[in-house]
C-alpha positions as CSV (number, residue, x, y, z in Angstrom):
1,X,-2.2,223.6,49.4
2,X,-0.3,223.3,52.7
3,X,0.1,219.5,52.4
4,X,1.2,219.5,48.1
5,X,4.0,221.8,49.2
6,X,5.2,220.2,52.4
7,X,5.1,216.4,50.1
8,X,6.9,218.3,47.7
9,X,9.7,220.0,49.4
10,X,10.3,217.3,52.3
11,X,8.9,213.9,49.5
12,X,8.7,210.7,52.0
13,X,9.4,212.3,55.1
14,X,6.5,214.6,55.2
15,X,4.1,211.9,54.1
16,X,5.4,210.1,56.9
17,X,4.4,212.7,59.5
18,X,1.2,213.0,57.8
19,X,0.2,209.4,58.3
20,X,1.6,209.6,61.7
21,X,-0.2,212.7,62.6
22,X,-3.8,212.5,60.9
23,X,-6.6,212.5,62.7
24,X,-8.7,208.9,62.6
25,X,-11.8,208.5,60.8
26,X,-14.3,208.8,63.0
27,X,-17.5,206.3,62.8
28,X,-20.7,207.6,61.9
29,X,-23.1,205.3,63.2
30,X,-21.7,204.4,66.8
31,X,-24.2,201.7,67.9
32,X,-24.3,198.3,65.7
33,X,-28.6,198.6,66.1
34,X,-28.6,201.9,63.9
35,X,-27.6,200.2,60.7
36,X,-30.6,199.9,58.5
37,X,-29.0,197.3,55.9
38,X,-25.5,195.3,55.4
39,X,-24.1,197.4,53.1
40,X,-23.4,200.6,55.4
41,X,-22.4,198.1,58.5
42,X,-19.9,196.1,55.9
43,X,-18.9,199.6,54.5
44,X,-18.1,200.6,58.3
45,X,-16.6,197.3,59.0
46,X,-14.0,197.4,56.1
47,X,-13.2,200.8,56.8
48,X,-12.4,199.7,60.2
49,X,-10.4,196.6,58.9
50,X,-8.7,199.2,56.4
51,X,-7.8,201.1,60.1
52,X,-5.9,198.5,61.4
53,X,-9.2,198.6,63.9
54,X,-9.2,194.8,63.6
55,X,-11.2,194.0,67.2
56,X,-13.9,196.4,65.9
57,X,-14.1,194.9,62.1
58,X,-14.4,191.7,63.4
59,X,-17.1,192.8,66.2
60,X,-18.9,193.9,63.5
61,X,-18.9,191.5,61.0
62,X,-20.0,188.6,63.6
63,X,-22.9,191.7,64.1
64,X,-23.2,191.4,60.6
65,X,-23.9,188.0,60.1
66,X,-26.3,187.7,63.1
67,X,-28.7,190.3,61.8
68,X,-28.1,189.8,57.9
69,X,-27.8,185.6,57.5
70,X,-27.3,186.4,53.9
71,X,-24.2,187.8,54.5
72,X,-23.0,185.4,57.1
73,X,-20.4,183.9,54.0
74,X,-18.9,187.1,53.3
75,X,-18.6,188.4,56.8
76,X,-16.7,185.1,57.7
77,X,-14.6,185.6,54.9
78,X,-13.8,188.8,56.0
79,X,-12.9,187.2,59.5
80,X,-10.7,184.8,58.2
81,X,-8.8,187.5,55.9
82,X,-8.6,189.8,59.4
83,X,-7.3,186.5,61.3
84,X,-4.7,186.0,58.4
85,X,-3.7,189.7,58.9
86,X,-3.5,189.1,62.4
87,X,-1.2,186.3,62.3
88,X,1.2,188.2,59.9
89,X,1.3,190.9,61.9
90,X,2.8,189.1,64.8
């Protein structure tokens, strides 16, 4: 209720803070051997990506395509589109 008043009365400033001031997303799974398929560790890893955690995402996805050779395209997609972000950013 707090947080539709404050966006509300205060409109881009106090989204501003908000962003600024949340509190990360933690992981769940904290070691890359507890995954039991590719579609939690690619959940994790695009959350991470999403972040701006892009060391981690990309950490993971070469995990990714290691244990899960089925998904070895799509993970080095996702590299690639991290890498491109990367570049951008700089």
């Amino acid at each position: 209720m707090f947080a539709g008043l404050a966006f509300g009365w205060l409109g881009p400033v106090a989204l501003l803070g908000w962003l600024a001031l949340r509190p990360p997303i933690a992981r769940v799974i904290e070691t890359a051997d507890d995954y039991l398929d590719a579609a939690d560790a690619l959940e994790t890893a695009s959350r991470l990506d999403s972040q701006g955690d892009w060391a981690d995402a990309i950490e993971l996805y070469h995990y990714i395509a290691d244990r899960w050779p089925e998904q070895m395209p799509y993970a080095f997609a996702c590299i690639r589109e991290i890498h491109g972000k990367q570049d951008l950013a700089r």
